[in-house]
BALOBA-1460 file (C-alpha; in Angstrom, 3 decimals):
// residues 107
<rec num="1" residu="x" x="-51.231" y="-14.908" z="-25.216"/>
<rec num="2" residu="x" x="-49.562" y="-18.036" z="-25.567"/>
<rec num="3" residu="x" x="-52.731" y="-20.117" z="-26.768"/>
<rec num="4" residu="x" x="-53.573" y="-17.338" z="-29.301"/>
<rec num="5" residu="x" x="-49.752" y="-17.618" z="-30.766"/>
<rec num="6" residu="x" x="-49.257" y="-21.375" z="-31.582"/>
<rec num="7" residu="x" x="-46.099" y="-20.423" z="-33.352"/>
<rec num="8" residu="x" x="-44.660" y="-19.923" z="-29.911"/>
<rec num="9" residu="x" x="-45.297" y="-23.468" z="-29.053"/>
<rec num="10" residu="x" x="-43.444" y="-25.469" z="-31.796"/>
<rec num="11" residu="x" x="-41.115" y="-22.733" z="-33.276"/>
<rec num="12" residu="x" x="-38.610" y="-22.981" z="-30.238"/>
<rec num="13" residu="x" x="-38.559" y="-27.262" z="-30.888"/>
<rec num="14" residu="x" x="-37.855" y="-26.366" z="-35.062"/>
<rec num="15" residu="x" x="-34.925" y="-28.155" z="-35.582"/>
<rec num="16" residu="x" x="-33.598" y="-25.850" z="-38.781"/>
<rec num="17" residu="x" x="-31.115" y="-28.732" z="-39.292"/>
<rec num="18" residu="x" x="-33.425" y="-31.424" z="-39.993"/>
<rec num="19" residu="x" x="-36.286" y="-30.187" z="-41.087"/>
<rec num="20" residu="x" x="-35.919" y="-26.917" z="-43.026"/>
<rec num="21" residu="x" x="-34.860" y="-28.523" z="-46.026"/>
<rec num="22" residu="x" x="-37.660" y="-31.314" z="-46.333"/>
<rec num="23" residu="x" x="-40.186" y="-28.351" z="-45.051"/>
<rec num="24" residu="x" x="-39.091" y="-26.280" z="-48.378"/>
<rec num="25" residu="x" x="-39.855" y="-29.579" z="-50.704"/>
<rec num="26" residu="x" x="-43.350" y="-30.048" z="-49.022"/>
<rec num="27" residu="x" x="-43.730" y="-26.169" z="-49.485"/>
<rec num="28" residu="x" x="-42.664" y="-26.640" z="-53.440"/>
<rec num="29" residu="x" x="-45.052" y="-29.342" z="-53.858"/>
<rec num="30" residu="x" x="-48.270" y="-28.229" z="-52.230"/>
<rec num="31" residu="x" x="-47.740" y="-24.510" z="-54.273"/>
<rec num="32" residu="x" x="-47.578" y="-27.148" z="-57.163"/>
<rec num="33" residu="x" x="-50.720" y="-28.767" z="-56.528"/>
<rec num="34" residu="x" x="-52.715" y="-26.108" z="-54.730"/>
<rec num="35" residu="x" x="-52.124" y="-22.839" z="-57.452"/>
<rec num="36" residu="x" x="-53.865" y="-24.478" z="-60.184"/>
<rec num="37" residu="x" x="-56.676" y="-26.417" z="-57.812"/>
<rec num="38" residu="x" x="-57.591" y="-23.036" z="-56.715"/>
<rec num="39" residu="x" x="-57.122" y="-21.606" z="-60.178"/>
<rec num="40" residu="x" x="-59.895" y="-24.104" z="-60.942"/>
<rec num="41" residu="x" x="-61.994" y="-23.497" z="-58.002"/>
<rec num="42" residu="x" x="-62.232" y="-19.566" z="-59.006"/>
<rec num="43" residu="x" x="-63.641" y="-21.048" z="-62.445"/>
<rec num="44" residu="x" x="-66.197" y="-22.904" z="-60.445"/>
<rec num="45" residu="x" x="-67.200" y="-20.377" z="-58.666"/>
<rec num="46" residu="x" x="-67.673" y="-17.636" z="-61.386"/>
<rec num="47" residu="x" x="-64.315" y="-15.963" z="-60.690"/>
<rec num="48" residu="x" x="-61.274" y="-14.511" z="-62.111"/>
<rec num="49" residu="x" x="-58.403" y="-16.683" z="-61.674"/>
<rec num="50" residu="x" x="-56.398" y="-14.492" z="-59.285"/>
<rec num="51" residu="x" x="-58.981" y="-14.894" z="-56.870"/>
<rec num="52" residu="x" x="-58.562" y="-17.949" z="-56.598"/>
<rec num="53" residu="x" x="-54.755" y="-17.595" z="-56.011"/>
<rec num="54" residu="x" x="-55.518" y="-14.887" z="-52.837"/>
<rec num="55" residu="x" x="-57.692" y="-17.537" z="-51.424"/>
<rec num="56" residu="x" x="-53.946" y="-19.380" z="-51.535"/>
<rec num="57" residu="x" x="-52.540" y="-16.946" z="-49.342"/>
<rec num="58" residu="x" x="-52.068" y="-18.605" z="-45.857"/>
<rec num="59" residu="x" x="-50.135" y="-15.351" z="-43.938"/>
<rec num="60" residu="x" x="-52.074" y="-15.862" z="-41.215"/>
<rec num="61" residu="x" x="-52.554" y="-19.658" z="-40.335"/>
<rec num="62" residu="x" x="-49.021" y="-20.662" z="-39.702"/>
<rec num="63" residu="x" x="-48.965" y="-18.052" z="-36.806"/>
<rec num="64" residu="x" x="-52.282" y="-18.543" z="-35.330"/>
<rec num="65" residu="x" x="-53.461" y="-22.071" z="-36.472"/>
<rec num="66" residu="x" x="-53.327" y="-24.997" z="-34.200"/>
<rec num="67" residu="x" x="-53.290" y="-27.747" z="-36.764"/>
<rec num="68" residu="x" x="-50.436" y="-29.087" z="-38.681"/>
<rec num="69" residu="x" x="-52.351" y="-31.074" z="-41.131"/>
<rec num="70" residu="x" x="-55.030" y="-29.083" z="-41.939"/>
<rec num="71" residu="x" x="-55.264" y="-27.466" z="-45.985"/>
<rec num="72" residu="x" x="-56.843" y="-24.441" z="-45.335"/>
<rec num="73" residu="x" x="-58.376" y="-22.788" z="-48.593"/>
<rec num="74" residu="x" x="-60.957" y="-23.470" z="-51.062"/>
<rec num="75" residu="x" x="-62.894" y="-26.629" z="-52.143"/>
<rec num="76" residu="x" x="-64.985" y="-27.456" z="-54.955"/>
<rec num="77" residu="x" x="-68.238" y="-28.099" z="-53.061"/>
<rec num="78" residu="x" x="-67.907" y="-24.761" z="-51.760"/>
<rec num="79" residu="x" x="-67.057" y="-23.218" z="-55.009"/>
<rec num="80" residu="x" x="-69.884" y="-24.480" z="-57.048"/>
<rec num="81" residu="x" x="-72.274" y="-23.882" z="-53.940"/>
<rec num="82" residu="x" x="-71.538" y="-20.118" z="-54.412"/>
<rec num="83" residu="x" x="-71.798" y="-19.937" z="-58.066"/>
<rec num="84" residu="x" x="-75.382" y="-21.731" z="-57.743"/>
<rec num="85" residu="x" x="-76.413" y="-19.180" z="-55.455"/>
<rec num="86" residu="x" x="-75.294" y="-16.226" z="-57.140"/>
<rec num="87" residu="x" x="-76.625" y="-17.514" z="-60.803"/>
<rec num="88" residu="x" x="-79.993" y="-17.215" z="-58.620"/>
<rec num="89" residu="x" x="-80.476" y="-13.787" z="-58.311"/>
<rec num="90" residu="x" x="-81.934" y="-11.523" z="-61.445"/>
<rec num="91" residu="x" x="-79.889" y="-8.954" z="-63.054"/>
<rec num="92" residu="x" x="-76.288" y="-10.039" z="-61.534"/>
<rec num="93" residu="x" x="-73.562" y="-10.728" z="-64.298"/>
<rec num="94" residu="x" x="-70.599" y="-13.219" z="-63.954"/>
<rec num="95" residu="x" x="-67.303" y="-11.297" z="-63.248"/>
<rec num="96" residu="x" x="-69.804" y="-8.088" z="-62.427"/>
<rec num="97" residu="x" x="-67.770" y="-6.331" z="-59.033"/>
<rec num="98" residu="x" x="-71.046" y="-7.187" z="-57.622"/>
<rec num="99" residu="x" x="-70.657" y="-10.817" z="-58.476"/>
<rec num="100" residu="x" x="-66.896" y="-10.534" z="-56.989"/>
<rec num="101" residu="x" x="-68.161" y="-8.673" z="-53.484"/>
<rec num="102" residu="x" x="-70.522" y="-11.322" z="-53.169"/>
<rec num="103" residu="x" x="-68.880" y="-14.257" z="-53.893"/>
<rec num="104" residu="x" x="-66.220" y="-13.346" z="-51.669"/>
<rec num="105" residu="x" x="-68.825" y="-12.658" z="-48.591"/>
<rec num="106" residu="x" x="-70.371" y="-15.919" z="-49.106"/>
<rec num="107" residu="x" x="-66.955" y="-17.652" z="-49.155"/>
């Protein structure tokens, strides 16, 4: 259970002291820079902009994810690889919910 939980492994070390308030200015900054990149990459993709701000929502990662300086969301090459694709097949409109379902399944 441990290995699934990685929070388990470096919450008990935290040191709330130290860190907590230089953790809150890295959080400030990377919610600077990452809302409107994935703003952008929603454009890219053929998307309304608040998808691109769920793809921003990391709830799970910090729990189960074992890296602590890996960006998990979305990238342009992605983005733009999706749109391509989707612009492919006849009959489907940009912002369509088909469009949105489908975009989302190939993300």
């Amino acid at each position: 259970m441990v290995a699934l939980l990685h929070i388990r492994e470096w919450l008990p070390n935290y040191s709330f002291e130290k860190d907590f308030a230089f953790d809150c200015i890295s959080g400030v900054t990377v919610g600077m820079m990452a809302i409107p990149q994935s703003i952008s990459y929603a454009s890219i993709a053929g998307l309304p902009a608040q998808y691109g701000l769920y793809s921003d929502l990391q709830i799970m990662y910090p729990i189960f994810g074992t890296s602590k300086y890996l960006v998990v969301g979305p990238v342009a090459v992605m983005s733009l690889m999706a749109r391509v694709a989707l612009e492919r097949i006849d009959g489907l409109q940009e912002f369509s919910p088909e469009w949105i379902k489908l975009a989302c399944f190939l993300s």
